[in-house]
N, C-alpha and C positions, 0 to 999 in steps of 0.2 A: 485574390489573396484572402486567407482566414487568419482569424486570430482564432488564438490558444490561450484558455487563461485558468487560475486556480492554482494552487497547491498548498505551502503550509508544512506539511508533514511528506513523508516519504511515499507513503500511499499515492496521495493524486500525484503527485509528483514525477510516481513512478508511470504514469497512463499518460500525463502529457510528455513524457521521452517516447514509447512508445508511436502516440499520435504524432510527433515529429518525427521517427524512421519510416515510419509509412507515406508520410507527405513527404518526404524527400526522393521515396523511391518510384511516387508518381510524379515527380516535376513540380508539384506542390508548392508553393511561397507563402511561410508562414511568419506571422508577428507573434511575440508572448508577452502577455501582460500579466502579472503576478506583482508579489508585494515586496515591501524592506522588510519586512518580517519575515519569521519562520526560517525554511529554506531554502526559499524558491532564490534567491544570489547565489548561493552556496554549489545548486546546480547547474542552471543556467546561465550565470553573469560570463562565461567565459564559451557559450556553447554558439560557435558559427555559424550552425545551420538555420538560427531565424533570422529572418531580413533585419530585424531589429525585436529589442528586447526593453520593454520598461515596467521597472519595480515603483507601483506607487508607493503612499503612506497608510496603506491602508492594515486594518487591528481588528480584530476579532470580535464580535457580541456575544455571540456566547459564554454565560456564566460569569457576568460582567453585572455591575451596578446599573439602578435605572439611569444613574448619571452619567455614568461610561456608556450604557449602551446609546442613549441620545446624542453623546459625543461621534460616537463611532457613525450611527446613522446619515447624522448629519454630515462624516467627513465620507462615507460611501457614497451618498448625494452630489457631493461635491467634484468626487475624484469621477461619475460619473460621466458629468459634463464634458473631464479633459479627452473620457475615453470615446465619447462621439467626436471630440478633432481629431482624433488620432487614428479612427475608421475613414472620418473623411479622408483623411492626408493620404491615407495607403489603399485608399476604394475597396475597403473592407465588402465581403459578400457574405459571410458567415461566423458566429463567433460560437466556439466549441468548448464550454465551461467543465472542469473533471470538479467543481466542487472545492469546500476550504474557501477561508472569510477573503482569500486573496481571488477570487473568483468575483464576490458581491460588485465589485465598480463597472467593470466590463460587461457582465450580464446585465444590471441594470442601466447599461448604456447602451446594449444592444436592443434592450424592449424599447428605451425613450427612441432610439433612431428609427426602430422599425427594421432592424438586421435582424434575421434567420437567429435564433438563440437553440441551439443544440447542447443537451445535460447529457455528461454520463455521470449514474450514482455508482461509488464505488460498494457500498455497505448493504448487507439485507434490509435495514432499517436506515429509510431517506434522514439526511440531514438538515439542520432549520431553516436555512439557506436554499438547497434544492426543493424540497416541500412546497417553500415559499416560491419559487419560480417556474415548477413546474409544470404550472394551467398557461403560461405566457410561453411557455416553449415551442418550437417546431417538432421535436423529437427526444426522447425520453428515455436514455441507454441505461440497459444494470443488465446483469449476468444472473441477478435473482426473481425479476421479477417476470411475467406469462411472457412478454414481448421479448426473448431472451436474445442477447448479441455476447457471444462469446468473450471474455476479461479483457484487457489488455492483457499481455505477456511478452517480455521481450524472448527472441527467438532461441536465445541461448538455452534457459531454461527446459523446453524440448527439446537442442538437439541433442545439449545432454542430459536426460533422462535414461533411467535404468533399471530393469527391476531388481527389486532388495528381497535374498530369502534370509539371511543372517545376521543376525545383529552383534556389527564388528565396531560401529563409530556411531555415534551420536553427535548430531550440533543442537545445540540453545540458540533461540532465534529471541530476542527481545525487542526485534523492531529497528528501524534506523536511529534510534535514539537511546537504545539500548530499555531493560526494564531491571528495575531493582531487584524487584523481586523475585525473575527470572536468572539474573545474575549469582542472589543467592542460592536459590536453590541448585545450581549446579554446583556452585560450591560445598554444599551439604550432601550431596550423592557422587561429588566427586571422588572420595575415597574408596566408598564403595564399588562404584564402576569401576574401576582400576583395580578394585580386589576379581571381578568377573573378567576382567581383560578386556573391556569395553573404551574406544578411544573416545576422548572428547575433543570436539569443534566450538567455540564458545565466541558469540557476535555481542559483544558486551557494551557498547556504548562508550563514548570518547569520555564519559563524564567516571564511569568505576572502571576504566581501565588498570588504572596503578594499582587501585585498592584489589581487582580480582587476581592483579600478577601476581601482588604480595601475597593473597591468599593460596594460591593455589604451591607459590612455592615455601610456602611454608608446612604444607600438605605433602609436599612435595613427588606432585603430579604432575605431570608432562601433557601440557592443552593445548592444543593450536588455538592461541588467544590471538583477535581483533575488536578494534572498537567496530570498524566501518568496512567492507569491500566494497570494489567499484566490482567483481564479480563474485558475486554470491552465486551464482549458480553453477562454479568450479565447487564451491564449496559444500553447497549439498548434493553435489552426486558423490562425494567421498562419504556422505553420509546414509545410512542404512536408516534412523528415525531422528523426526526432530521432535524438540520441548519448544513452542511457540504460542506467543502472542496471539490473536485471532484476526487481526489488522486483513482486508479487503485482499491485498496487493501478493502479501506475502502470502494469504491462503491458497492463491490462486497462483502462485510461482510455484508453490509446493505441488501444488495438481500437476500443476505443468512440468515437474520436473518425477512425477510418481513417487513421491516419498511420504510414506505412512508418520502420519505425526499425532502426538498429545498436544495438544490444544489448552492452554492457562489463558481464557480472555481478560482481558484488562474490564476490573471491575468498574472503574467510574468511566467508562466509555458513555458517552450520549448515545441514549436508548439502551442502552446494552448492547448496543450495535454487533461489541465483536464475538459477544457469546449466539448469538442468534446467525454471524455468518457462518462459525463453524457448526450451527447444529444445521446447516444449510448441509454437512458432507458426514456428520451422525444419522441423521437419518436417513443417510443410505450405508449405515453402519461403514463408512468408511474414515472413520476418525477414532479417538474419544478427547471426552471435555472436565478437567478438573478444573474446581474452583479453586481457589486462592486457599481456603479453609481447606478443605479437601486433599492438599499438598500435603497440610502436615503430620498427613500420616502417611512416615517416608516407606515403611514396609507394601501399604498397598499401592502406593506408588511405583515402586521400585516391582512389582508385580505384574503391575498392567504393562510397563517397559518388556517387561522381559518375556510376555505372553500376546503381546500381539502378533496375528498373524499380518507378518512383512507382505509376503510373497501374495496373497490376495489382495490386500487394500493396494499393493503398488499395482498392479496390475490390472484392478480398477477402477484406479487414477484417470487411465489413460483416457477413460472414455470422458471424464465432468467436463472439460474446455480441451478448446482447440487454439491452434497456433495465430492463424488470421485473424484475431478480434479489432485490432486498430484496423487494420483493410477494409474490413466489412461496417464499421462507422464509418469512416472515412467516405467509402464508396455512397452508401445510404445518404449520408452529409451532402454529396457532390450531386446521385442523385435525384436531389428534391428540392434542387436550387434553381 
């Protein structure tokens, strides 16, 4: 039996779903250890395919007071300790961290036990957390760095992929938690796409939902609005380009689903993490990247939309990742045990 631990945000969250369809469909029996925070209840508190599931108390240090981060330290120490009984209990052989503060107890209960500690980094740029545990690891996964192991991805997203020559639908991607300011800005090129006949798809976050319905009908534009899908990858193959985030997970669903996107990275990302993972598919001229500042000038905006070539970058999509990436951890994981 292995433990799976980490998440937080949607991103790892999305590679420890992944790592659980692939352990199921080898026989696999897996534990998850995650936190009451973030979102890791939100996905898992109800998901039966782990033997068992436990949300410690554990809270983030990052960008926290010295006095919180000693807090936090000290309860990550702490929540360690319960996570070596709880290897014992289930004869733990391997513990597979995706990263996020809901990671730190179990990783560091696998180094105090002496269990096999296996990282995947989701981000071009390591986070403070994997940096820090990455000299005590058995194995070292990212999809950016020389040792490369293809993303996770769940399967949908390739099987349906499609190549885009015409730009009929756009979707806005703001991330699982939606972005503001990706939010508005469809709102503000919303009229106009609607003057070129161009459809909108709009993943807006639970939080401006109401505020973007009110907006858009009062614009009175017709948008397939959500805050959340449990399938997004129905929803961008009806799309032709997206407006997104730079987020690890969702870069790499977009590859995998061949859909030519602009790239708005979230400016206060740690490191700049998300501008550095899309200049990971610019510099194979398969992107582009505006800043935040850079938006507000909606004409050459609304140009770069309208002059990408679709039909090239979807088509050499196909080649950045591949479908098997949780397998081919997984297998590596199993064989090095």
């Amino acid at each position: 039996m292995i433990v799976l631990t980490g998440g937080g945000t949607g991103g790892h969250l999305n590679i420890v779903k992944c790592l659980l369809e692939s352990a199921v469909k080898k026989n696999l029996d897996c534990i998850y250890i995650g936190s009451e925070n973030g979102q890791d209840k939100a996905w898992f508190a109800n998901e039966e395919r782990f033997k068992t599931k436990y949300f410690l108390s554990s809270t983030g240090v990052v960008n926290q007071s010295k006095l919180k981060k000693l807090k936090a330290l000290k309860q990550i120490l702490k929540l360690s300790f319960k996570c070596q009984k709880i290897f014992k209990e289930h004869s733990i052989k391997a513990v597979i961290s995706v990263g996020g503060y809901s990671a730190a107890p179990a990783s560091f209960g696998a180094i105090f036990a002496r269990i096999p500690l296996f990282i995947h980094e989701q981000n071009s740029k390591s986070g403070s957390l994997n940096s820090f545990l990455k000299p005590f690891s058995k194995s070292f996964f990212s999809a950016f760095e020389k040792e490369v192991i293809p993303y996770p991805v769940g399967e949908n997203f390739f099987t349906l992929a499609r190549e885009r020559k015409e730009l009929k639908t756009i979707i806005f991607l703001g991330g699982s938690q939606g972005a503001k300011f990706i939010n508005n800005l469809a709102i503000k090129l919303a009229p106009m796409l609607k003057e070129k006949g161009v459809k909108i798809i709009h993943q807006c976050g639970r939080e401006d939902y109401e505020l973007c319905e009110k907006a858009y009908k009062e614009l009175n534009v017709n948008v397939d609005l959500f805050a959340f899908h449990n399938d997004l990858a129905s929803k961008m193959k009806e799309a032709d380009l997206a407006i997104s985030r730079a987020g690890a997970s969702t870069l790499f669903e977009l590859c995998a689903n061949t859909l030519p996107t602009i790239f708005i990275p979230y400016p206060y990302a740690a490191k700049n993490h998300q501008f550095f993972n899309a200049k990971f598919l610019q510099d194979r001229a398969l992107c582009q990247i505006f800043t935040q500042e850079q938006c507000q000038n909606e004409m050459t905006f609304l140009n770069s939309i309208f002059t990408m070539n679709l039909k090239y970058i979807s088509q050499k999509l196909q080649g950045v990742t591949q479908k098997n990436g949780a397998d081919l951890m997984l297998e590596r994981v199993l064989n090095s045990l």
